[in-house]
VMD Tcl script that draws the C-alpha trace (Angstrom):
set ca {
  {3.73 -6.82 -16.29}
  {1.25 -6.68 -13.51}
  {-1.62 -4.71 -13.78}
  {-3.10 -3.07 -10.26}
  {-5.87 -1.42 -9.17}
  {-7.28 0.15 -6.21}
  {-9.84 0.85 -3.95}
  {-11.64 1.26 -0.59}
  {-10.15 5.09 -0.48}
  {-13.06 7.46 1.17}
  {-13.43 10.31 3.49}
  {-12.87 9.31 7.28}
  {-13.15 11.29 10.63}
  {-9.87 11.54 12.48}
  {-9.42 8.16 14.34}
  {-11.68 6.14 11.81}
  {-10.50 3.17 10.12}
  {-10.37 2.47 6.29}
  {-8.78 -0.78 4.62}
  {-7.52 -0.24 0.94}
  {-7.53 -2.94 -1.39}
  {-5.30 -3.77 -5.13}
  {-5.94 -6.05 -6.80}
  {-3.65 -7.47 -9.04}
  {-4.12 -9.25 -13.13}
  {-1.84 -11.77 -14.37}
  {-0.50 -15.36 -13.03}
  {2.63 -14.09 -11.39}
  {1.05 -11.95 -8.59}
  {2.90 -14.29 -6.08}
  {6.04 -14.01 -7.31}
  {6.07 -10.12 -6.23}
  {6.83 -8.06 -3.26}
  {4.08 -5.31 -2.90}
  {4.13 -2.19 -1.23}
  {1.81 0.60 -0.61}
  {2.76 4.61 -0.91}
  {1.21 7.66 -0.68}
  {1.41 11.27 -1.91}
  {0.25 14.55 -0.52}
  {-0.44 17.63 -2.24}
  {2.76 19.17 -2.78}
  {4.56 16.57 -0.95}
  {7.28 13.58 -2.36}
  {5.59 9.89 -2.96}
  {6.62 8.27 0.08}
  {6.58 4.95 1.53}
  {4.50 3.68 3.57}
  {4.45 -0.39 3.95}
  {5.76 -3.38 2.43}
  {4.86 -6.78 1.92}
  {6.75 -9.82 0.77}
  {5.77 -11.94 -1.82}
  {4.77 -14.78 0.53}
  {3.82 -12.31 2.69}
  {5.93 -13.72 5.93}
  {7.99 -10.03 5.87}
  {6.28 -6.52 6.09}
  {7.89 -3.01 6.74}
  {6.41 0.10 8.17}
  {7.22 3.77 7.83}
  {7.57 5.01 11.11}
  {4.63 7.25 10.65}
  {2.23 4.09 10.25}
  {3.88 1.49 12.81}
  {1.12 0.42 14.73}
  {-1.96 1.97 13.25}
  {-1.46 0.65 9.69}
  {-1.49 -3.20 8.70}
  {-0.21 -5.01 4.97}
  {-0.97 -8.46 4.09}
  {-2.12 -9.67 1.19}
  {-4.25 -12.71 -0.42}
  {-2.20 -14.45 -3.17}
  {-5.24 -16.88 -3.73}
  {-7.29 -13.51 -4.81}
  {-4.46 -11.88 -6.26}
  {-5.16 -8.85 -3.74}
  {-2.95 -7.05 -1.35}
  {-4.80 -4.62 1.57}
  {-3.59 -2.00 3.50}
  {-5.73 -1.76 6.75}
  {-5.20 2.29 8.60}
  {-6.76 2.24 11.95}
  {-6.55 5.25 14.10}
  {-6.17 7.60 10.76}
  {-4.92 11.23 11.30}
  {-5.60 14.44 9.54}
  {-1.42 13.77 8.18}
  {-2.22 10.46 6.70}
  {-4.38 12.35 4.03}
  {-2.82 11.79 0.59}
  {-3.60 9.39 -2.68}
  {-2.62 5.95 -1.94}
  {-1.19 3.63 -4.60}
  {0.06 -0.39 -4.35}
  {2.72 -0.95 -6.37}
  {4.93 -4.39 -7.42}
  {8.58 -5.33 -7.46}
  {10.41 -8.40 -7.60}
  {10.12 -10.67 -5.16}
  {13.42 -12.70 -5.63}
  {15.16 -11.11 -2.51}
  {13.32 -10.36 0.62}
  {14.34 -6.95 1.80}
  {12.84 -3.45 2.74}
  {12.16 -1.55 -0.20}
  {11.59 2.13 0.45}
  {12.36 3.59 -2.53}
  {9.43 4.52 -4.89}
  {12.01 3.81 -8.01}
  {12.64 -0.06 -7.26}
  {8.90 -0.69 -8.24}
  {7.67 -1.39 -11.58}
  {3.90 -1.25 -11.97}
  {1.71 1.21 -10.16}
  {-1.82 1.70 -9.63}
  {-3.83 4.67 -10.55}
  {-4.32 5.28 -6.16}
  {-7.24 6.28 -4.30}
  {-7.35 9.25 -1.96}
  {-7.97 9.07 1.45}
  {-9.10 12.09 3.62}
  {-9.10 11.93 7.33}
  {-11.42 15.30 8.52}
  {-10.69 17.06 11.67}
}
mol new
graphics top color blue
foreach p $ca { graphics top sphere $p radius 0.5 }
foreach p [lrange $ca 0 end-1] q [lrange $ca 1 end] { graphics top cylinder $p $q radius 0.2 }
display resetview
């Protein structure tokens, strides 16, 4: 399996921008749809975009749509998550995560994903 890792996670003023990076080991990295969640204190993983694995299809949470942009680098192995216009609310650890790729579809559900990173946390001050 794929093996992911993090980073670009950091303390951030509300309205700040911060682009999160995972990068991926193996030879297969294409062949996967990626997304990216996140989890608050006390609060459910949840999702928050997704990626195809060529990268033509991505989905949004509604809480992100328009602030937050997924694409990803299949040369470098590396998929990024870049959060413009961050909020207090969008505080939380972030992971990337893999699935299959086979069929292109929204996949919301923390459970259809196989491999997870170790996440960053992000902090958006007040």
């Amino acid at each position: 399996q794929v093996q992911l890792v993090e980073s670009g996670g950091g303390l951030v003023q509300t309205g700040g921008s911060l682009r999160l990076s995972c990068a991926a080991s193996g030879r297969t990295f294409s062949s996967y749809a990626m997304g990216w969640f996140r989890q608050a204190p006390g609060k459910e993983r949840e999702f928050v975009a997704g990626i195809s694995w060529s990268g033509s299809s991505t989905y949004y949470a509604d809480s992100v749509k328009g602030r937050f942009t997924i694409s990803r680098d299949n040369a470098k192995n590396t998929v990024y998550l870049q959060m413009n216009s961050l909020k207090p609310d969008d505080t939380a650890v972030y992971y990337c995560a893999a699935t299959s790729g086979t069929i292109v579809k929204h996949r919301p559900d923390p459970s259809e994903y196989f491999s997870w990173g170790q996440g960053t946390q992000v902090t958006v001050s007040s």
